[in-house]
Each structure stands twice: as structure tokens, then as C-alpha cells.
N, C-alpha and C positions, 0 to 999 in steps of 0.2 A: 481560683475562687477561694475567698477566706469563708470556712466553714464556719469558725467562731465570729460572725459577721455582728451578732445578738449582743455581743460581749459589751460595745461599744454603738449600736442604732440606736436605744430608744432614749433619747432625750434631744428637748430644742425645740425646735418649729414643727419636728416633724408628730412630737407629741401631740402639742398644743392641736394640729388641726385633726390629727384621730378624736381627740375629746371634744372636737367643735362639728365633728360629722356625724356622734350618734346622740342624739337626744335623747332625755329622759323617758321619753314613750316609749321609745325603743328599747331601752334597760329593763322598763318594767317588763315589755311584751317577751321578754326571752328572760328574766328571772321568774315569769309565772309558769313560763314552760317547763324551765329547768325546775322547780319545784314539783312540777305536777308528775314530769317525767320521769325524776328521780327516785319519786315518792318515797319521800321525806319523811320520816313520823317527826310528830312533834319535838321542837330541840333537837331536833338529829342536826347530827354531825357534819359539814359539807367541806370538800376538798375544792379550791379554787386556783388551778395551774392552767399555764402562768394566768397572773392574777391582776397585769395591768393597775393602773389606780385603783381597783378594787369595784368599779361602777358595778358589777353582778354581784358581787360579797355584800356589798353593803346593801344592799338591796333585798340578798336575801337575810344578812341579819336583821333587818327592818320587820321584816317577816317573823323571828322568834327564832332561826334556827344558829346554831353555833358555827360560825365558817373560819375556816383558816386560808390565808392567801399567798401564796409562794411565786417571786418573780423575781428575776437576775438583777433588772435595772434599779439601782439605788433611787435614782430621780423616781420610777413610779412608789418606788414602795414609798417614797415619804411621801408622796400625792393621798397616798392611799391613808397613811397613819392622820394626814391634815384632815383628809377628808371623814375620817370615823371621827376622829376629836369633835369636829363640825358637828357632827350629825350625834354625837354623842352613843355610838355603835361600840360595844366589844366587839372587835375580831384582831383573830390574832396574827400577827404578819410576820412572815419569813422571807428574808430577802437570800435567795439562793438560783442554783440553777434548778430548773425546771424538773430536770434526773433524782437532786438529791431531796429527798423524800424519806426522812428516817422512820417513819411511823408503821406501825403493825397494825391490822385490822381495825384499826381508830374511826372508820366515816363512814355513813351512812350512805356515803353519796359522794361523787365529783365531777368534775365535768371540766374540759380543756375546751372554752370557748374562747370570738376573739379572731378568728381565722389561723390560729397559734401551731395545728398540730401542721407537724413536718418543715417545723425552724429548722430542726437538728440532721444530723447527718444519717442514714439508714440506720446507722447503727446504735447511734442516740439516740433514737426515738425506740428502738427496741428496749431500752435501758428505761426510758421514760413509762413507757406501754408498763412494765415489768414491774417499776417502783411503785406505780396508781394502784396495779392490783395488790401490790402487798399490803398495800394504806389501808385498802377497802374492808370491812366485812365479809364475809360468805352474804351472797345474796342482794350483795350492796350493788348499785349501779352506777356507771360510767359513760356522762355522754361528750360525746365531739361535736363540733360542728369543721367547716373546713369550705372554701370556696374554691379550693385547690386539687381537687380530684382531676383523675386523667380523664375521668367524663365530663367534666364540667369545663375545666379551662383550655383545654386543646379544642375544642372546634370554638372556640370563643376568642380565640387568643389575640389580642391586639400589640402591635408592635409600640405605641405611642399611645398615650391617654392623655387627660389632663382633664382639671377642672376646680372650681374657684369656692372656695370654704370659706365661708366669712372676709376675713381681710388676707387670709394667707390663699397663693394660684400653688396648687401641685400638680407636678408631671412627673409620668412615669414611664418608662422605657424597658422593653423588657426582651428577653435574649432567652430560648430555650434548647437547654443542653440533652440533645434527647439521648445521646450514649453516656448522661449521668443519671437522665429521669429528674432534671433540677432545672427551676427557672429560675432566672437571675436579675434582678428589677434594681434600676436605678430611678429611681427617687430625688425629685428634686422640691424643694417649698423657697416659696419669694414670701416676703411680708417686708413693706415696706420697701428700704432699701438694703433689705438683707437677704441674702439667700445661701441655705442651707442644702448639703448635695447626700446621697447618705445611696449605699447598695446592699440589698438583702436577698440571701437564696430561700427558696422553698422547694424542697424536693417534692416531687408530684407520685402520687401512687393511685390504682387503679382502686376502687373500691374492693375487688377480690380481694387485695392486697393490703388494704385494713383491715379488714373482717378475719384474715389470716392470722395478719399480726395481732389481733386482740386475743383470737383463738388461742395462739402458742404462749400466751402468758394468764391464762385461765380465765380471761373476758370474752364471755361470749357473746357473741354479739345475736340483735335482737330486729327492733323497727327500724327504719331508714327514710328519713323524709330529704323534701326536697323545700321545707318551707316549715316555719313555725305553725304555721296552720296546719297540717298532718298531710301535706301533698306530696305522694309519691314522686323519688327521687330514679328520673330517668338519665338518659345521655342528652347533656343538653342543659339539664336544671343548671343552674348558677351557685347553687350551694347545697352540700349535703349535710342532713345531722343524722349520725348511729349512735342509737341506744344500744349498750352492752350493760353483760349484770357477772359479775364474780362466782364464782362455782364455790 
């Protein structure tokens, strides 16, 4: 398995149909939460990893508040610098990995949406957890979302999926490694007469197991839903989001 899989996935077809699966209703409905969640004061400061084209950043600078957006892939960060020019938005963008994070107590607020947390390898994501809270305030909050808990995708778990986005068919294939605690997904997109093949891991952890790891780098963690709407998140939900707050 190539752990640095990130280095080289995100751009192509396989972009394009991520940005043709979530609609703007959906941007807003999860940048009013992360605003509300985060509680934001006015112009406060927000941390946006990874930060993808920016579709939450920009959304919540729309809103007033100052967001920075940090993401490996050079193809999204210029998606994202096109996209504020459009929209006529300051934010400011960092095109890096998701770990490097030079900032001291600068943000009000951050949040690793996106289904993004546990790209990296146990021990990068330890690195990552560790750089968010340095960024933070005392007090500041930090929310995840994640469709990848060991509660959520193990009894779900489908060997083949597939389904058709606008003009591009994606299938996905998936393989899990349970003496790594990592699934391994092969990705495929057709558009037209082209087709694009692409493999990425996600290492899977139990929710104890985030709520530890936020613990041991001074995010404590908080509420736990299992939906934007505030629905407790059991065995079984499809998606969790944990609110933590910086000590």
C-alpha cells in the first residue's frame, strides 16, 4: 500500500465528479453548522484542512468571518484561488500538507471536513491532531466529520458500489485491511471515452479512538452527532461529526 497515495489522487475526473455530487445546498447546510458549532464571533478566524476547492471557506467567508484553507493538491488550491477571484472573497490559501500548519494560537475555530480525516497514516494524523491544536486558541473549537469510523463502515461495508454523477459512471472497489485497521478503495470514473483509475487508503478508527487521540494533543472532545441535524451518532449511523474545544 502507498501511504502517500494523497500526493498524487486529487485531480482529473475524479475531482470534477466530487464537485458535481455536492450541491450548493449542501455547502450551505454544513457551513451554517460549522459556523453555529464553532461559534465563531464575529470576524473570527477559521482554519480550513484540507480545504479542497474551498466550497466551505468560501462560504463561510461569505459570511464575514476570515478563513484560511490549506490543501496538498495544487489543481484544488488554484480551483479555490479561481473560485474567491469569482466570488470576489479574501481567503487566504495555502497549498501544503495537511500536518504543516505553522501557526500559534491564530483561529477561532477549525474544522477537517470533507470525509478527509484519516488520509494519513496513524501516525500522521497524530502530527495533524497535534498541529490543529497549536493553530487554535485556548478555548477555540475543533470539528471533524468522518464517514469512516469503525462504527459506521464495518457493518456497512460493501465490496463494489457504483453510481452515475452527471455525465461521468464511478465505481468503487474496496478491500479492507483489518491487521492495518485501513481500507483500501479503488476508484474508477468513465466520462465519455475516457476513463480515469486512481487508489486511496483510509485508515479506519473506532470513535474511542478519536476522542483519545484529540484528548492526547489538548482537544477535548465534546458533542457527537450522527447528522447535521444534531442526531445522535450510534453503530450503524453513516457518518459522524465530533465537536472538540482546545484547553
Amino acid at each position: 500500500m502507498d501511504v502517500r497515495w494523497y500526493e498524487t489522487f486529487f485531480q482529473g475526473i475524479v475531482l470534477d465528479m466530487w464537485r458535481k455530487s455536492r450541491p450548493p445546498e449542501q455547502t450551505r447546510l454544513e457551513a451554517e453548522f460549522l459556523a453555529r458549532t464553532l461559534r465563531l464571533p464575529p470576524g473570527g478566524r477559521v482554519l480550513d484542512v484540507p480545504c479542497g476547492d474551498g466550497r466551505h471557506a468560501l462560504e463561510l467567508a461569505s459570511r464575514g468571518f476570515g478563513v484560511t484553507g490549506v490543501d496538498l493538491s495544487k489543481e484544488q488550491i488554484e480551483a479555490a484561488r479561481k473560485n474567491a477571484a469569482a466570488a470576489r472573497l479574501d481567503v487566504e490559501w495555502r497549498q501544503a500538507d495537511m500536518r504543516d500548519l505553522p501557526w500559534q494560537s491564530r483561529f477561532d475555530g477549525a474544522y477537517c471536513f470533507g470525509n478527509s480525516f484519516g488520509y494519513i497514516e496513524p501516525a500522521g494524523l497524530d502530527e495533524f491532531v497535534q498541529a490543529i491544536s497549536r493553530a487554535l486558541k485556548p478555548g477555540a473549537r475543533f470539528v471533524l466529520d468522518s464517514g469512516m469510523t469503525a462504527e459506521s463502515i464495518l457493518p456497512n461495508l460493501r465490496e463494489r458500489e457504483w453510481m452515475q454523477v452527471e455525465d461521468i459512471l464511478f465505481l468503487e472497489e474496496n478491500r479492507y485491511h483489518a491487521a492495518e485497521g485501513c481500507l483500501e478503495t479503488t476508484y474508477t470514473c468513465v466520462r465519455g471515452g475516457e476513463t480515469q483509475t486512481r487508489t486511496g487508503l483510509h485508515w479506519v478508527y473506532t470513535l474511542r479512538e478519536i476522542r483519545a487521540l484529540l484528548a492526547k494533543a489538548g482537544l477535548i472532545p465534546g458533542d457527537q452527532y450522527g447528522s447535521l441535524d444534531g442526531a445522535p451518532f450510534r453503530t450503524g449511523s453513516s457518518y459522524l461529526i465530533l465537536v472538540s474545544a482546545k484547553q
